[in-house]
C-alpha positions, -999 to 999 in steps of 0.1 A, spaced: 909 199 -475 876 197 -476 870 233 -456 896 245 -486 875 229 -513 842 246 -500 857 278 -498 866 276 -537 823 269 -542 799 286 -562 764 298 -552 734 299 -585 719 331 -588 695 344 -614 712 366 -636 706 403 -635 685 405 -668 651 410 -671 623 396 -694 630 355 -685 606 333 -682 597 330 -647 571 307 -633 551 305 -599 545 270 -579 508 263 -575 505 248 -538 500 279 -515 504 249 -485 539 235 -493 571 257 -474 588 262 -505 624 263 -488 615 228 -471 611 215 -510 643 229 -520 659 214 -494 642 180 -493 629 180 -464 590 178 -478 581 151 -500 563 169 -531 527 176 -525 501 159 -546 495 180 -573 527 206 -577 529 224 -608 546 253 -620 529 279 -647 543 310 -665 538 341 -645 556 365 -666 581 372 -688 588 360 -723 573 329 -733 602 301 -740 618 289 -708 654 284 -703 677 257 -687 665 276 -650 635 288 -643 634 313 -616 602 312 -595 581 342 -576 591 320 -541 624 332 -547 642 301 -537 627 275 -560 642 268 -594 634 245 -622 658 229 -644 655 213 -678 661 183 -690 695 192 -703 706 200 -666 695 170 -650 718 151 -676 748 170 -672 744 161 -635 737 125 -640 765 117 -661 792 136 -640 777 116 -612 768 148 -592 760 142 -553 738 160 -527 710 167 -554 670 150 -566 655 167 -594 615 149 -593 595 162 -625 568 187 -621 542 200 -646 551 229 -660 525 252 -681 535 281 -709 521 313 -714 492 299 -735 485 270 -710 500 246 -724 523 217 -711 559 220 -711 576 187 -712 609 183 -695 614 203 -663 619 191 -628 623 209 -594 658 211 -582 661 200 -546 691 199 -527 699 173 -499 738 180 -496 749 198 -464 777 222 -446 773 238 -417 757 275 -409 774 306 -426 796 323 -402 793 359 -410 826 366 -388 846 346 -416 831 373 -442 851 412 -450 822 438 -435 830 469 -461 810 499 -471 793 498 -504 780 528 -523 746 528 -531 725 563 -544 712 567 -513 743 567 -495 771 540 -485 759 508 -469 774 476 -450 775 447 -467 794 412 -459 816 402 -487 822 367 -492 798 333 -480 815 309 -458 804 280 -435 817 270 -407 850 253 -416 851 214 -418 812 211 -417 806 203 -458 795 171 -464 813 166 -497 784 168 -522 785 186 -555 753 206 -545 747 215 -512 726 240 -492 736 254 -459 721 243 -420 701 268 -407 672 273 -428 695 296 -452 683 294 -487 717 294 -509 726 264 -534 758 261 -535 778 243 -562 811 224 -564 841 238 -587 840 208 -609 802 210 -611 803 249 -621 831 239 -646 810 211 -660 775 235 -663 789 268 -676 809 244 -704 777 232 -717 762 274 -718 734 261 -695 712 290 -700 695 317 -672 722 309 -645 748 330 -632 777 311 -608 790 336 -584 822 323 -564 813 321 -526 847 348 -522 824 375 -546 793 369 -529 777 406 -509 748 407 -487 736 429 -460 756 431 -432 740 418 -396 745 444 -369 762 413 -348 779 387 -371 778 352 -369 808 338 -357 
């Protein structure tokens, strides 16, 4: 069941539309994966300022580390009250375009767990792209058996990808949670490795 039930996840991605507000994490000595997946206390210090884009943040803000994300205030409740597992949220400073404090926001970190993706469990197919066709693995699975359970939770390896439970995707996109696109795991394309994971 539960190898069923993580095949039916979500991964967050940052929508495809340009002009957000995105921020950058001031603490060039922090690995900014090991905060996302809790395994680094917060440094003394962490903050998080505008770096470009318009000036009014949304629900997620999408860093220039790539894998960070903030959330508001309004995310962090819908978690707490549908008693979402696998998932911290510690506040962090957060500055505008002018400077000037934004109250609210806290850095999503993820503690749930499954096991490493297995390529091999993906569809290789041939994309088109302008330049020609390319390779791509369709579809983000983990090894079977290997989730712990939790509503958010991050794969073993060092991998990068949130993903989300079905009743926790449900839950977000009914409240319109803004600058957040949930992509089932099944949809998911990446480049293809030259030898898959099996």
């Amino acid at each position: 069941m539960k190898g069923e039930d993580m095949d039916q996840a979500s991964i967050i991605e940052e929508p495809g539309i340009g002009g957000r507000f995105r921020g950058s994490l001031e603490s060039a000595s922090a690995d900014p994966l090991a905060l996302v997946r809790g395994e680094l206390p917060l440094p003394p210090g962490l903050a998080a300022r505008w770096e470009t884009g318009k000036a009014r943040p949304h629900d997620f803000i999408w860093t220039t580390l790539a894998i960070p994300v903030l959330v508001s205030a309004k995310v962090v409740g819908l978690l707490q009250e549908a008693g979402a597992t696998g998932w911290s949220a510690p506040p962090i400073p957060l500055f505008g375009k002018q400077g000037e404090a934004i109250p609210g926001y806290h850095l999503l970190t993820v503690h749930g767990r499954c096991g490493p993706v297995r390529d091999g469990r993906s569809a290789r197919v041939m994309k088109p792209y302008p330049g020609g066709p390319f390779p791509v693995w369709r579809g983000l699975y983990a090894e079977p058996g290997t989730w712990d359970g939790s509503d958010l939770y991050m794969p073993e390896g060092g991998a990068g990808w949130i993903f989300v439970s079905p009743r926790m995707r449900s839950k977000l996109e009914r409240a319109r949670v803004g600058n957040v696109v949930f992509t089932s795991t099944d949809e998911v394309e990446r480049a293809a490795l030259l030898s898959p994971t099996r």
